[in-house]
C-alpha positions as CSV (number, residue, x, y, z in Angstrom):
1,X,0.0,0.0,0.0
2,X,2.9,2.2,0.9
3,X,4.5,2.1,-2.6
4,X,1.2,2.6,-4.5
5,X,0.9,5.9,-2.3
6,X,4.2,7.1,-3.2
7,X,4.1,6.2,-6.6
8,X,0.6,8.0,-6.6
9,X,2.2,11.2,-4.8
10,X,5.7,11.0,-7.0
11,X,3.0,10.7,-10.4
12,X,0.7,13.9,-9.1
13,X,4.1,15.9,-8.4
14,X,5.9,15.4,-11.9
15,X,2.6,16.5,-14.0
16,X,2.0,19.4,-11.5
17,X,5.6,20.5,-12.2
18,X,6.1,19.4,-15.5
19,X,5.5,22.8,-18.1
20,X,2.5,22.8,-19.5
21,X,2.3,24.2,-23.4
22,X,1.5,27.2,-24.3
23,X,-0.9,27.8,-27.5
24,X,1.9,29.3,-29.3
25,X,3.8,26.3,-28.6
26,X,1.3,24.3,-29.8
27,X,0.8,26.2,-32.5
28,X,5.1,25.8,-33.2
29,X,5.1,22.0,-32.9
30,X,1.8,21.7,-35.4
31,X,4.1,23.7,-37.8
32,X,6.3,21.2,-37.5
33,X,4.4,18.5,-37.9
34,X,2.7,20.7,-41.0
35,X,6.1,20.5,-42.5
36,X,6.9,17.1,-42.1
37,X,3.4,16.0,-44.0
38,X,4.9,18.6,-46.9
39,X,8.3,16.2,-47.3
40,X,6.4,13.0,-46.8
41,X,3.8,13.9,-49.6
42,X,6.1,15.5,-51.5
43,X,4.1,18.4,-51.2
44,X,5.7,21.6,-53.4
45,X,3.3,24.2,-52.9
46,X,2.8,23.5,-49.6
47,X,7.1,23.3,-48.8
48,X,7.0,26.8,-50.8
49,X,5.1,27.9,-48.2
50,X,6.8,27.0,-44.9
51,X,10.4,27.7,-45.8
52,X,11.3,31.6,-45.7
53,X,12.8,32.4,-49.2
54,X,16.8,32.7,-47.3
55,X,15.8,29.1,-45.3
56,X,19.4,26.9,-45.1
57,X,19.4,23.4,-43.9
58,X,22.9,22.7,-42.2
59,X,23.6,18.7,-42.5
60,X,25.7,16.5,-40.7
61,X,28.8,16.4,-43.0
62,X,28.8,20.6,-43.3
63,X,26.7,20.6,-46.6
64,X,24.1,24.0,-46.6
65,X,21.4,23.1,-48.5
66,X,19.0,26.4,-48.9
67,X,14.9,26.4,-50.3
68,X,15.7,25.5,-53.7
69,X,17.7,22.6,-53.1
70,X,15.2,21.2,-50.6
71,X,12.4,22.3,-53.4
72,X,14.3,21.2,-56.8
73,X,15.1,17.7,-54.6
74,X,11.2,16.6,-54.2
75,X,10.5,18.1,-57.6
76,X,12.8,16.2,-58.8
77,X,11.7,12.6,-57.3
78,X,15.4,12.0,-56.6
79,X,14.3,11.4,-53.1
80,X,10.6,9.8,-52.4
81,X,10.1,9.6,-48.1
82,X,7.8,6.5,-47.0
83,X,8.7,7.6,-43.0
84,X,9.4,11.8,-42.2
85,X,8.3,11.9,-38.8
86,X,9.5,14.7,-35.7
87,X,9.4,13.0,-32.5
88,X,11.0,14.8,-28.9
89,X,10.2,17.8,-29.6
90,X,10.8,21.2,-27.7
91,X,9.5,24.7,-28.4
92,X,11.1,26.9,-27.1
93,X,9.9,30.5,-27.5
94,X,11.4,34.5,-28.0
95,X,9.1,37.1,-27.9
96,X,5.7,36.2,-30.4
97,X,7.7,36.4,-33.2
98,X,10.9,33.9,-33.4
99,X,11.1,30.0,-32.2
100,X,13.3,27.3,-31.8
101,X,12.5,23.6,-32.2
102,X,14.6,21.0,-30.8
103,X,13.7,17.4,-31.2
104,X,14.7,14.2,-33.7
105,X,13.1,13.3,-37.0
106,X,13.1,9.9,-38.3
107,X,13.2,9.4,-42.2
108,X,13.0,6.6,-44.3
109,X,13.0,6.4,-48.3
110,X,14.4,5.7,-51.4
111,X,17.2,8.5,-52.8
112,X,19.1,8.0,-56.1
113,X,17.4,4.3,-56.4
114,X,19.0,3.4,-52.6
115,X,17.3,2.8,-49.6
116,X,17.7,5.0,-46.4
117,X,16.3,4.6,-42.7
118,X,17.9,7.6,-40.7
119,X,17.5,9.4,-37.5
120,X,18.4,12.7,-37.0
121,X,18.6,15.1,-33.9
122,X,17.4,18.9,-35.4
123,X,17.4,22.5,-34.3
124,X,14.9,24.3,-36.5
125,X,14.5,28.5,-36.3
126,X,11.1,29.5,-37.1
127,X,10.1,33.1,-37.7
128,X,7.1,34.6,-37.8
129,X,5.4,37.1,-40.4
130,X,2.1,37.5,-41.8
131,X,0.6,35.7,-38.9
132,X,2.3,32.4,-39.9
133,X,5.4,30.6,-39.0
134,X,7.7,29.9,-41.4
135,X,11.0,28.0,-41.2
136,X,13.8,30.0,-41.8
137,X,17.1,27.2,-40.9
138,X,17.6,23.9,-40.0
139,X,20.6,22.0,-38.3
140,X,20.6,18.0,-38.2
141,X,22.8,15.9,-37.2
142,X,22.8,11.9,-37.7
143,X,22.3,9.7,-34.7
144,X,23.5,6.1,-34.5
145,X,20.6,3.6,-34.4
C-alpha cells in the first residue's frame, strides 16, 4: 500500500511541475508536424510555403542546402520519403515572433534508387510574419541507431 501511495504522490508531483504548453507552442510544434506531412507527400506548394525564401538546412557532413535545393530535390523525385516523422520535440519560444524547435526526426525512403532509414537530432528556427510561421534554418545531425 505504501508504494502505491508514493508512486501516486511522486505521479501527481511530476505532471503538477512538468510545463504545460502554451498555444503558441502548440501552434510551433503543429508547424512542424505541418512540415513534415509537406516532405512526406512530396508536397511543393505546400514546402514553398513554410520555408522563408533565405531558409538553409545545415547537415551533418557541413553541406548548406537552402529552399531551392530542398524544393528542386522533391521536384525532382530523386528522393521519395515513406517515414518523415519529428518526435521529442521542444518549443522553445522569444518574444511572439521567433522560435526554436529541438527534437529528432526519423526518415525513411528511397534516394538516387538506394534505400535510407535515418535518424536525426534537429534545431529548426522559425520566424514569424504575416501571422504564420515559417521556417527560416535547420541543423541536423545523424544519430547512431
Amino acid at each position: 500500500m505504501k508504494a502505491t501511495t508514493v508512486v501516486a504522490l511522486m505521479a501527481i508531483v511530476a505532471c503538477r511541475f512538468s510545463p504545460a504548453q502554451t498555444t503558441d507552442e502548440k501552434d510551433v510544434l503543429q508547424f512542424e508536424r505541418d512540415a513534415c506531412k509537406a516532405f512526406l507527400d512530396a508536397d511543393v506548394a505546400a514546402l514553398e510555403r513554410v520555408l522563408t525564401p533565405d531558409f538553409t538546412l545545415t547537415l551533418s557532413n557541413g553541406e548548406v542546402n537552402t529552399r531551392a535545393d530542398e524544393i528542386n530535390e522533391l521536384r525532382s523525385r530523386k528522393v521519395h520519403y515513406d517515414v518523415f516523422e519529428n518526435y521529442d520535440m521542444l518549443a522553445r519560444l522569444y518574444g511572439s515572433n521567433v522560435a526554436v524547435v529541438l527534437g529528432k526526426t526519423r526518415v525513411k525512403g528511397i534516394v538516387d534508387g538506394k534505400p535510407f532509414d535515418r535518424v536525426v537530432q534537429f534545431t529548426d528556427t522559425l520566424i514569424k510574419r504575416d501571422a504564420q510561421w515559417r521556417l527560416a534554418a535547420g541543423h541536423v545531425s545523424r544519430l547512431e541507431q
